[in-house]
C-alpha positions as CSV (number, residue, x, y, z in Angstrom):
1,X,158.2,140.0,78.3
2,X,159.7,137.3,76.0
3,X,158.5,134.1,76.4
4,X,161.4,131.4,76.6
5,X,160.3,127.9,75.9
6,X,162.1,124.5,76.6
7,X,163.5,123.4,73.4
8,X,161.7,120.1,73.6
9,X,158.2,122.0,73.8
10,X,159.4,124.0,70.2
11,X,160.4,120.7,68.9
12,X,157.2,119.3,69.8
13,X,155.6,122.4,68.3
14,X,156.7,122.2,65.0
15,X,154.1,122.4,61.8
16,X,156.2,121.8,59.1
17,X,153.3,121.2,56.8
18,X,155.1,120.7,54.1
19,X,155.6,116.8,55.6
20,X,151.5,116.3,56.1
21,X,150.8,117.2,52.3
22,X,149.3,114.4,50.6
23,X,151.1,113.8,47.5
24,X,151.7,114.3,44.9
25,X,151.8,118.6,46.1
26,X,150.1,120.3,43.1
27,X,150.1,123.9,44.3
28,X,150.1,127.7,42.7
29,X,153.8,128.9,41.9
30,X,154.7,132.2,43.0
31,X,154.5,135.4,40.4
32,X,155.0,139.0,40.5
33,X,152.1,141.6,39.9
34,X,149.9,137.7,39.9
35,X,149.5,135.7,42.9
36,X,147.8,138.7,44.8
37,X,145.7,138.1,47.1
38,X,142.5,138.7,44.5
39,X,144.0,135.9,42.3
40,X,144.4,133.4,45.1
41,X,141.2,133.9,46.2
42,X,139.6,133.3,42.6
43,X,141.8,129.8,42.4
44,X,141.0,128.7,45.7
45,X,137.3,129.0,44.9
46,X,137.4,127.4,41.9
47,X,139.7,124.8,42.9
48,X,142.0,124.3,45.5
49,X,145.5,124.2,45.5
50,X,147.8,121.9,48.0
51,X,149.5,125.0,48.8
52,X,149.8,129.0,48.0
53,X,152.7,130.9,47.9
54,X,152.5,135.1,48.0
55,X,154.3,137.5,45.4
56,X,157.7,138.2,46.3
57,X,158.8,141.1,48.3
58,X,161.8,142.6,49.1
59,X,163.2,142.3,52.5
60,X,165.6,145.4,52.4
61,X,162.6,147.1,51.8
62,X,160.6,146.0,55.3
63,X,163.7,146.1,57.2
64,X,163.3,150.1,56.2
65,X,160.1,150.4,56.8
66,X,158.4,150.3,53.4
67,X,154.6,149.8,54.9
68,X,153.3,150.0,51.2
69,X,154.6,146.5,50.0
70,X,152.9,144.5,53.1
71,X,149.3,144.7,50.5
72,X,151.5,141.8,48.7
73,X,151.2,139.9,51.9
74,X,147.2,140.3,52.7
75,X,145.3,136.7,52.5
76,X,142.7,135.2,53.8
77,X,141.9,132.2,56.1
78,X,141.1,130.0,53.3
79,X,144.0,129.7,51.5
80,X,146.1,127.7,53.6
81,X,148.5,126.9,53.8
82,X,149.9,129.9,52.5
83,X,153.8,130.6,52.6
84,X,154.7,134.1,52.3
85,X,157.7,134.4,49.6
86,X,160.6,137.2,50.1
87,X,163.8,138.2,48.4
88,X,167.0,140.4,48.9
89,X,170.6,140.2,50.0
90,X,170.9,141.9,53.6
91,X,171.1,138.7,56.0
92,X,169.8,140.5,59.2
93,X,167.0,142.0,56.7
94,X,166.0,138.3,56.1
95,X,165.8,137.8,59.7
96,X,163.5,140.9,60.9
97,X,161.2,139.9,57.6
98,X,160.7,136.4,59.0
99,X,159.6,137.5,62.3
100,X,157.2,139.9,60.9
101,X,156.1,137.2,58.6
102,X,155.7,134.9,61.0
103,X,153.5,137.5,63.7
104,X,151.4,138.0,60.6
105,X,150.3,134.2,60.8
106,X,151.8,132.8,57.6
107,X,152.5,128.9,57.9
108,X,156.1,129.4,56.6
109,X,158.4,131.4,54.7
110,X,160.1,130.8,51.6
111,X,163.3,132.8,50.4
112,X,163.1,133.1,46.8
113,X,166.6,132.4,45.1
114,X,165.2,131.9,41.4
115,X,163.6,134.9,40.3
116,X,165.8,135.8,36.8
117,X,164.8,139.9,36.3
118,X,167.9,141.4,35.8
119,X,167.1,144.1,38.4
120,X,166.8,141.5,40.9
121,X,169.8,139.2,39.9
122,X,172.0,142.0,39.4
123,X,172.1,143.1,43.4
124,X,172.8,139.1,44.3
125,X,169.6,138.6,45.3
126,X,167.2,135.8,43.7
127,X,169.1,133.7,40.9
128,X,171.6,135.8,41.5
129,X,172.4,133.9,45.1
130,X,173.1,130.6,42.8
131,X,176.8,132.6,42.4
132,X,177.2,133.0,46.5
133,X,176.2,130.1,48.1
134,X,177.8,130.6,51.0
135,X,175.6,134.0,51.3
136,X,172.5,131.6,50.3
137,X,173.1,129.4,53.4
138,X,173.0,132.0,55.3
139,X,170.4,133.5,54.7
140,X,168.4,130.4,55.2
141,X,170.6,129.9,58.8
142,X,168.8,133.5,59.7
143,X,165.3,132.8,58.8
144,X,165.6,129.7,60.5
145,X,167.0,131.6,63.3
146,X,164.3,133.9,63.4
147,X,161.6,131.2,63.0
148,X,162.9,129.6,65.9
149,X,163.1,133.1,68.1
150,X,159.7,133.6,67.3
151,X,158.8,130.0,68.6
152,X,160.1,131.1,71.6
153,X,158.2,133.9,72.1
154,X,160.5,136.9,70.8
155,X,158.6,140.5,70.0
156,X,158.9,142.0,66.6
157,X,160.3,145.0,68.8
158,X,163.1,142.7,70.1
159,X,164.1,141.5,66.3
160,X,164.3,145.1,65.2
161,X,161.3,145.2,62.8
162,X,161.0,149.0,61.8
163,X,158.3,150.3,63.8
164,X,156.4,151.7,61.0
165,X,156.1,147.7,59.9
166,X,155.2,147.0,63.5
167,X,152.1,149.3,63.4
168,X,150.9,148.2,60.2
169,X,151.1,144.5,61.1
170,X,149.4,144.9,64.4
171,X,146.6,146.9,62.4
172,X,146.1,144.0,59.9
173,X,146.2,141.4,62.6
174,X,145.1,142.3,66.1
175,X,145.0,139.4,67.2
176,X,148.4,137.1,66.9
177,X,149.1,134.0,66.0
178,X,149.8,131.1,68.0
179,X,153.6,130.6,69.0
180,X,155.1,127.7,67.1
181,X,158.6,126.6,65.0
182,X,157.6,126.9,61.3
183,X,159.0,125.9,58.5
184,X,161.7,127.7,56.0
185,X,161.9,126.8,52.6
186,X,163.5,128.2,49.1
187,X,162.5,128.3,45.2
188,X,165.2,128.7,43.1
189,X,166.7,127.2,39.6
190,X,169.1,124.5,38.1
191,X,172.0,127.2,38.0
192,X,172.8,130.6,36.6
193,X,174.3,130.3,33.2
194,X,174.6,126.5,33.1
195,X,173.0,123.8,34.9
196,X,174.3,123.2,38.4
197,X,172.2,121.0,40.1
198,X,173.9,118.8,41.9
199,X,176.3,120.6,43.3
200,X,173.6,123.5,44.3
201,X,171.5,121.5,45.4
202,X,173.8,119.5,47.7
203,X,174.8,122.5,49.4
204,X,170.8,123.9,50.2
205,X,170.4,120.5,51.7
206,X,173.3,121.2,54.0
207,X,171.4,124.1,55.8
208,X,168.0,121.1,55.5
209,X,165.4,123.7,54.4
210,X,161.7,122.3,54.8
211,X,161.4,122.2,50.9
212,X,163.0,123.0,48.1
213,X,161.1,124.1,44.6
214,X,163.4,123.9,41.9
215,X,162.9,125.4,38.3
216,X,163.9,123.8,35.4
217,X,165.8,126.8,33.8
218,X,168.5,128.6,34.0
219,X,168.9,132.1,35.1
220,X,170.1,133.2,31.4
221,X,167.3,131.1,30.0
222,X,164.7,133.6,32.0
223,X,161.1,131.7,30.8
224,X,162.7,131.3,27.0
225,X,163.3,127.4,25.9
226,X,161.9,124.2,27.9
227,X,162.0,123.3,31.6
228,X,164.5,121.1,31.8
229,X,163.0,118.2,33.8
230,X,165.7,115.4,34.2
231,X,167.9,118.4,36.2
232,X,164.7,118.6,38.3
233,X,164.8,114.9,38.8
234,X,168.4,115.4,39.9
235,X,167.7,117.7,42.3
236,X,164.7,115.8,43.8
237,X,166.5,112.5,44.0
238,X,169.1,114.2,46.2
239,X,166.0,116.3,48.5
240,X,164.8,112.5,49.5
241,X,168.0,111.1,50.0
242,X,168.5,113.9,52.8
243,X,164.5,113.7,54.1
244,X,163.6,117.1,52.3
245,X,160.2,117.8,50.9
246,X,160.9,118.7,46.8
247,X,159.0,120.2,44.1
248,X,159.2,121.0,40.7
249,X,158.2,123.5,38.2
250,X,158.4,124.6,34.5
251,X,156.2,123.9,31.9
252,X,153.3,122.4,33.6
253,X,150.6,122.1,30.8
254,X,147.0,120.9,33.0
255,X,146.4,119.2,36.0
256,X,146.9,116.0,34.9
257,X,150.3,117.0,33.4
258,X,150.9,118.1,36.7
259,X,150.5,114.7,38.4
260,X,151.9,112.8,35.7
261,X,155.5,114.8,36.3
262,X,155.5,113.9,39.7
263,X,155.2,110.0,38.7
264,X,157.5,110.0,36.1
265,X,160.3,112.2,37.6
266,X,159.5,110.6,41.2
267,X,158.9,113.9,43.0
268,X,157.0,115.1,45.7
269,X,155.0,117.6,43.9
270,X,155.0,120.4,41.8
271,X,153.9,124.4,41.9
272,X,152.0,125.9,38.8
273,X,152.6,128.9,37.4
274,X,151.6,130.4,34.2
275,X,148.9,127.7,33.0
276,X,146.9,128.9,35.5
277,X,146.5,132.5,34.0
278,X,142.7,133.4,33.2
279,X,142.1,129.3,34.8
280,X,141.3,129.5,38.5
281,X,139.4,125.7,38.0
282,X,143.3,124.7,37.1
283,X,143.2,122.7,40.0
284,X,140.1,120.5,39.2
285,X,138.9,118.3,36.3
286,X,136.3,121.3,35.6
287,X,136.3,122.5,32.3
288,X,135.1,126.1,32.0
289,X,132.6,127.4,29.8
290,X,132.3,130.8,28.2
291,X,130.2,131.9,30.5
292,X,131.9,130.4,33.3
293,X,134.9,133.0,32.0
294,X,132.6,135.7,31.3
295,X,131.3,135.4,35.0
296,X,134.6,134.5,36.3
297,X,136.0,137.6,35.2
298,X,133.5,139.8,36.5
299,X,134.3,137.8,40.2
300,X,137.8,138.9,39.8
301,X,137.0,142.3,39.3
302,X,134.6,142.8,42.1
303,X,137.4,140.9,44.2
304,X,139.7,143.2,43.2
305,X,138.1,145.9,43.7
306,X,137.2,144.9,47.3
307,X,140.8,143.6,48.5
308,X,143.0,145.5,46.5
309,X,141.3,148.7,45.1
310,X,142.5,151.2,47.8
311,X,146.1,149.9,47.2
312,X,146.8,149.1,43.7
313,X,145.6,151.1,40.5
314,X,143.1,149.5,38.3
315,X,145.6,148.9,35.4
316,X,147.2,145.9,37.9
317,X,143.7,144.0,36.8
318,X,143.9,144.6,33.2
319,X,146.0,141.5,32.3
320,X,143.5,139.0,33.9
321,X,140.7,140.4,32.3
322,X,142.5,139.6,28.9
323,X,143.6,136.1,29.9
324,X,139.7,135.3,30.6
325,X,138.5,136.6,27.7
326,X,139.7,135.4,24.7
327,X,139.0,132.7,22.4
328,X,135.6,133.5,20.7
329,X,133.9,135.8,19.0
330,X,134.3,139.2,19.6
331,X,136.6,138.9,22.1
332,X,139.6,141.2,20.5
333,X,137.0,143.9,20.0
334,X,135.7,143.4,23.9
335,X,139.7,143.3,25.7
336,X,140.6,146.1,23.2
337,X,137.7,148.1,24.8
338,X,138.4,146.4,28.6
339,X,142.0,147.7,27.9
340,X,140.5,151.3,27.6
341,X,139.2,151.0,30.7
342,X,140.1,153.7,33.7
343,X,137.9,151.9,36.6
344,X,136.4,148.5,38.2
345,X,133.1,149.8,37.1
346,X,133.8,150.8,33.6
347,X,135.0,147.2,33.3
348,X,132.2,145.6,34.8
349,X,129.8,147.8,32.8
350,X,131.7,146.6,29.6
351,X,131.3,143.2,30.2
352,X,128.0,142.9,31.4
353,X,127.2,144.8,27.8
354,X,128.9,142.1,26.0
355,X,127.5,139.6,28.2
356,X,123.8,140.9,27.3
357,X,124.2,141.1,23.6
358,X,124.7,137.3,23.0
359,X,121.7,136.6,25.0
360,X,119.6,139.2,22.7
């Protein structure tokens, strides 16, 4: 039976986190075939982020039941809050995904209308949503729709997830989550082929998402050229005008570059992205060592391994193995021989040999 609540009792349980964040928000961006579930785990033990956002996924693809891509959505209690990221086009697909998302205990969702792979773009979904705004709105309208339905106590069944999603979701989390009005939010870029801030921005805040993330680029610029920050600033003058949480990101060098953005562009925060490759202490004042790379990247692995093994191959791990190791001695020889690699314990065995030779 669906639970209907009083809509002063969902009002009064709303955790929109993103307002209790201490600023300024310094928290890991979202990346494809990165931000798994093994990577998170190695940042937020090293240091911890403000805030974690999954790999995207596509909603058109859980609305038909694609079980396989929910792996992108596995985490664990320590990394929140975590927002679970999606993309697509289908408007009632967004809605069923948010449900799901939210019965799977995520603190929010965010809709990604930024990501610049042509495959992507091409459909209208991601950057490509910069050209339809009215479709953009919404989709936001539905996922806050559907986060509010769930508040009140509406059943996956009753939202239409595919039942093969159900299943798998119920497998993963037995127990539920707590009932409660979450927050919505969306990452997405200054404009398509120009800048468009403004005017994009403006009409986001009419649907009043719980944040907006905005990166610096273009869609045509895809990662080439330099974030353009003063757009940013644009863009988060306007978010706290309206009383919208607003972060940045592009070009984040270190953690102290990080802060230093948020002061002199007078933002809330900012999500990091690729200066965190092979540097899960990015969040801290640690500097590694070599050993501390060496060890970390036998971590990963065994993480890996352990979360992921049964559901990715091992080539998905490769990459990380060559952003720890690099910058010393030997280490073309050793991530030419890691790249040769067929399984977790090859790897492991590899390293540990290098490992041992400079203590001989």
């Amino acid at each position: 039976m669906r639970l209907k609540l009083p809509s002063s009792q969902i009002y009064c349980m709303d955790t929109n986190f993103w307002n209790n964040l201490k600023r300024p928000i310094i928290g890991l961006a979202p990346m494809d075939g990165v931000t798994d579930v093994a990577f998170r785990q190695m940042v937020v033990r090293h240091s911890k982020p403000d805030v974690l956002i999954t790999e995207f996924v596509n909603v058109e693809g859980l609305a038909r039941g694609a079980v396989k891509m929910l792996h992108a959505f596995r985490y664990e209690e320590n990394e929140r809050p975590i927002v679970a990221q999606v993309f697509g086009v289908e408007v009632e697909s967004f809605y069923k995904a948010t449900v799901m998302l939210l019965n799977m205990g995520f603190d929010g969702v965010d809709i990604n209308m930024g990501c610049p792979v042509n495959k992507v773009a091409r459909k209208g979904s991601g950057a490509g949503l910069i050209q339809t705004p009215e479709k953009a709105k919404e989709i936001i309208r539905a996922c806050k729709r559907a986060a509010k339905d769930f508040a009140e106590g509406i059943s996956m069944e009753e939202a239409g997830v595919h039942e093969a999603i159900i299943a798998e979701v119920n497998r993963m989390y037995p127990k539920g989550f707590e009932r409660r009005l979450l927050p919505i939010s969306v990452k997405t870029r200054i404009g398509y082929d120009k800048p468009v801030t403004e005017e994009w921005i403006k009409c986001l805040i009419e649907e009043d998402p719980a944040n907006i993330t905005l990166h610096g680029r273009t869609l045509k610029q895809l990662y080439l050229g330099e974030a353009n920050w003063k757009e940013i600033a644009k863009g988060g003058k306007l978010c706290k005008e309206a009383g919208i949480s607003f972060l940045g990101n592009g070009d984040v060098k270190n953690y102290k570059d990080a802060q230093k953005k948020c002061k002199k562009y007078k933002i809330d925060g900012v999500l990091v992205g690729r200066a965190t490759f092979g540097d899960p202490w990015f969040f801290s004042d640690y500097v590694p060592t070599f050993d501390d790379r060496v060890e970390a990247a036998l971590e990963h692995v065994g993480l890996f391994e352990k979360l992921l093994g049964d559901k990715l191959f091992f080539a998905h791990m490769k990459k990380h193995l060559g952003w720890y190791l690099k910058g010393f001695d030997g280490a073309k020889e050793l991530r030419v021989n890691l790249m040769a690699a067929e399984t977790f314990d090859q790897a492991r065995e590899i390293i540990t040999v290098f490992r041992n030779s400079l203590d001989n």
